[in-house]
C-alpha positions in Angstrom: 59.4 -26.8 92.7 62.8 -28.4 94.9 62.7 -31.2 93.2 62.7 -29.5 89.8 65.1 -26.8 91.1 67.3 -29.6 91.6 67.4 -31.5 88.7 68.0 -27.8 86.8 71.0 -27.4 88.7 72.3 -30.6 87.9 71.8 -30.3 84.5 74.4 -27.0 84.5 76.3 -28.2 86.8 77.1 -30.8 84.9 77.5 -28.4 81.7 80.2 -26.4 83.4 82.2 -29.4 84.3 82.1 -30.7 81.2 83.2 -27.1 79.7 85.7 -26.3 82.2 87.4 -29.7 82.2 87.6 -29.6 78.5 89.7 -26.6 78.8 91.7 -27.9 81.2 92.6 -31.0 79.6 93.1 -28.3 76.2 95.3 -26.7 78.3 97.4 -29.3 79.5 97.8 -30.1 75.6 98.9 -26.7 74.9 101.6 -26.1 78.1 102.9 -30.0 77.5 106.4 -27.7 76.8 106.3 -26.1 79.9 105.6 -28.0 82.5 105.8 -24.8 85.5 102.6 -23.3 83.7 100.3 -26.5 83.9 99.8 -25.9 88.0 99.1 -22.0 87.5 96.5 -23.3 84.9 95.0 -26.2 86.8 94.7 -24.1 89.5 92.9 -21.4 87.5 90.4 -23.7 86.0 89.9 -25.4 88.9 89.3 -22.8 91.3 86.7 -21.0 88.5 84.6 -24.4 88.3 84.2 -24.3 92.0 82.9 -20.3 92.1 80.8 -21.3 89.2 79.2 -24.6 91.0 78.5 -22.6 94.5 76.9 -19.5 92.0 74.8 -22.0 90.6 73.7 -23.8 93.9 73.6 -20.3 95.5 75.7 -20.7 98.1 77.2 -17.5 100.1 80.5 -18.2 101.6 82.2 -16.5 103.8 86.2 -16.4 104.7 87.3 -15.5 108.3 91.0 -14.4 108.4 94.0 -14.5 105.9 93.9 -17.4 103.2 97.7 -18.9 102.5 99.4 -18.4 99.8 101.4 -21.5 97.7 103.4 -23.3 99.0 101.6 -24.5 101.9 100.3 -27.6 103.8 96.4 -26.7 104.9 94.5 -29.3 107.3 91.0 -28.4 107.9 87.7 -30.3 109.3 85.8 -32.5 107.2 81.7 -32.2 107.1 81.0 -33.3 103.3 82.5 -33.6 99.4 81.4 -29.5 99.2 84.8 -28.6 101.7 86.9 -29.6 98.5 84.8 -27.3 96.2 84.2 -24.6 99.0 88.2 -24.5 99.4 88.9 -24.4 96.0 87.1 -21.4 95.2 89.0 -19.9 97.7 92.7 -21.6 97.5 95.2 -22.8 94.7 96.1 -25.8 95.9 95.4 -30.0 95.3 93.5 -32.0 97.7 94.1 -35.8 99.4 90.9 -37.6 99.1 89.9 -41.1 100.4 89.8 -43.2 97.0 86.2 -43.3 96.7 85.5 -40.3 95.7 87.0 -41.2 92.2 83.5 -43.1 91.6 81.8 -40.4 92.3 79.4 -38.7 89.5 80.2 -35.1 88.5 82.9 -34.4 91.0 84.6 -37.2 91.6 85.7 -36.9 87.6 86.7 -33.0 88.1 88.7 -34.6 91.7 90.5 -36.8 90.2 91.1 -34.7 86.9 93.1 -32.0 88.7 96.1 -34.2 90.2 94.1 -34.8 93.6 96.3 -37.3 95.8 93.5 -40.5 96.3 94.3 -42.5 99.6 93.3 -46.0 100.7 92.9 -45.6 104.0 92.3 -49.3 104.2 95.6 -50.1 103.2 98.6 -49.2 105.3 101.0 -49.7 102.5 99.3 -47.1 100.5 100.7 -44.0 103.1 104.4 -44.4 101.7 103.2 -43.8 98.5 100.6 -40.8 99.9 103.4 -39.3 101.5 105.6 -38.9 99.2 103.1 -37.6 96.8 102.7 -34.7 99.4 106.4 -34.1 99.5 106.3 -34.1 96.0 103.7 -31.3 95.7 105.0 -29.5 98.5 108.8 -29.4 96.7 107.2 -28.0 93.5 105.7 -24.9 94.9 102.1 -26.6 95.0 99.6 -25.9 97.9 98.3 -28.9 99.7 94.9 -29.6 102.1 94.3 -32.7 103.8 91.6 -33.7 106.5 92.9 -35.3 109.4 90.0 -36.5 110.5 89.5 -39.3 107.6 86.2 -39.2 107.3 83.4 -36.6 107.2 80.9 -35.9 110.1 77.6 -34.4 111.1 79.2 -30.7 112.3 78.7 -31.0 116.1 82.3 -31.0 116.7 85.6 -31.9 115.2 87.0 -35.6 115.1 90.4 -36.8 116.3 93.3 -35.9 114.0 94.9 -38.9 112.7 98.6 -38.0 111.8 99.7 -40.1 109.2 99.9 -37.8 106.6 101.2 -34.9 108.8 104.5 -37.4 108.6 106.1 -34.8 106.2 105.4 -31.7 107.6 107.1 -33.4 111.0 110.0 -34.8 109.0 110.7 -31.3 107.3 109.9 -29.4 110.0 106.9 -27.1 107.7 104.6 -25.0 108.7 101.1 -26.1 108.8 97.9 -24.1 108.5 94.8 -24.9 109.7 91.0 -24.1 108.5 87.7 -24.4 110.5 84.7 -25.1 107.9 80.9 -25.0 108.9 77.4 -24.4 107.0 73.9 -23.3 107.7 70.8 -23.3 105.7 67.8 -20.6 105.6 65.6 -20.3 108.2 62.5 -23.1 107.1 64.8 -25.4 105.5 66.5 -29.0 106.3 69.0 -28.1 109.0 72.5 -28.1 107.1 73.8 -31.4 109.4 71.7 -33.3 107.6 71.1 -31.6 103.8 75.0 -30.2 103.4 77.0 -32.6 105.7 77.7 -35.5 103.9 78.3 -38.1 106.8 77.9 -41.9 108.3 75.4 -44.3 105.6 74.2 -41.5 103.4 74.3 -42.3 99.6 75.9 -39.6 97.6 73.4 -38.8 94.9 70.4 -39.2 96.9 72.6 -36.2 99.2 73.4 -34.1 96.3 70.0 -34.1 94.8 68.4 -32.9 98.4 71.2 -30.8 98.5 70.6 -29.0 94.8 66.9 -28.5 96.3 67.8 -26.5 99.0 67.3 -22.4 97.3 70.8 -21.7 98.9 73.1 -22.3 101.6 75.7 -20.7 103.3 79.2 -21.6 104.4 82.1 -20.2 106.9 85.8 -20.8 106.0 88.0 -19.6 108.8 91.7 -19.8 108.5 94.2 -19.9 111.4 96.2 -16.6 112.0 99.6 -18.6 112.5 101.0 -21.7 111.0 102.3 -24.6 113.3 105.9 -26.5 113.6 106.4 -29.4 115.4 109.0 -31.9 114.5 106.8 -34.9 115.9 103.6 -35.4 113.8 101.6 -36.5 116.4 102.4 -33.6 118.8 101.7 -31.5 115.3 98.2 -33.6 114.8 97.5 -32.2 118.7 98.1 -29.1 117.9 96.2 -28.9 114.8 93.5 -30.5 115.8 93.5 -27.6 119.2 93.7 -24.6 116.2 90.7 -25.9 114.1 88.5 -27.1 116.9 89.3 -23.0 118.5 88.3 -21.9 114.6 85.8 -23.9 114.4 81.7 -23.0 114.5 79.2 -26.3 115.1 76.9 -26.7 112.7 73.1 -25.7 113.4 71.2 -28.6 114.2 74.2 -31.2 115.0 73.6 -33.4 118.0 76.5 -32.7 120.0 
């Protein structure tokens, strides 16, 4: 029954991408003449694929607090590729991914498709480029979440804040928010640290089939009451990484 549960769900899954990206790239046809309105509709198809995807996997997710409104820069814990479709459901706003994600199947198409900054964090000369791309989005009105962390982990506690790509916020002296993100499955089931988190040698379809099996899951989105300012980004990562680890609820089962 799991295993056929999860090949269903896979099957639309895929339909609705397929569906909602074809109206997206429709759209951008369409609003070519007015560039202002291609955000507002990427944002709108977007953030309707996520809701549809977390309908279909029946997942319940819960918001703590106020969520941002555009512009804004957003940092928030990393525990697997669901945060980006969890917080799009939620928030308007584009997403800095490590480059391998574009390889992915299913989402890594709808990622890339919807003006996601990709970063190699492998190469050093690629954070000019990252940077300016957040400036760039930032300046147009755009919101923007990145994960400090650089990689994803199990959900017993939050990783160091690298502060790289803070570097604008600091330079322009912007207000950051933060966002704590943690999931649980149903009482019987794989413990969410291993069957939601996505983290250390775990293959990514093997991950999301397990994960399609599960009959639901839930996950908690706080967000920070008050942005922070700092004009050094590595005081700033500090104090980031302080709000989201005060927001932030382990995940069941996580060795700590």
């Amino acid at each position: 029954m799991a295993r056929l549960r999860s090949w269903l769900r896979a099957l639309l899954i895929a339909k609705v991408t397929i569906l909602f990206y074809g109206m997206w790239r429709l759209g951008r046809l369409v609003l070519i003449v007015r560039p202002s309105a291609r955000g507002r509709w990427r944002n709108v198809n977007f953030g309707a694929w996520a809701r549809t995807a977390l309908r279909i996997m029946n997942a319940q997710v819960e918001v703590v607090g106020a969520v941002p409104d555009a512009p804004f820069l957003l940092v928030s814990n990393h525990l697997s590729y669901l945060d980006i479709v969890v917080l799009a459901s939620r928030l308007d706003a584009i997403f800095v991914s490590k480059s391998e994600v574009r390889g992915w199947p299913v989402l890594g198409s709808v990622v890339a498709g919807m003006d996601t900054i990709f970063v190699d964090r492998d190469l050093h000369r690629d954070l000019p480029r990252v940077v300016a791309r957040i400036e760039e989005a930032l300046g147009a009105g755009e919101g923007v979440v990145i994960f400090p962390e650089g990689t994803s982990t199990g959900g017993a506690s939050v990783g160091a804040f690298k502060p790289s790509l803070l570097e604008p916020a600091a330079r322009a002296r912007l207000s950051v928010s933060s966002a704590a993100l943690s999931y649980s499955t149903p009482s019987g089931q794989p413990s969410a640290h291993l069957a939601v988190c996505w983290w250390g040698e775990m293959t990514f379809t093997d991950h999301f089939l397990r994960l399609l099996s599960l009959p639901g899951f839930s996950a908690r989105v706080a967000f920070g009451a008050e942005a922070v300012r700092e004009s050094d980004r590595k005081r700033l990562a500090s104090c980031l990484e302080r709000r989201v680890r005060e927001l932030f609820v382990p995940v069941p089962g996580a060795a700590s």
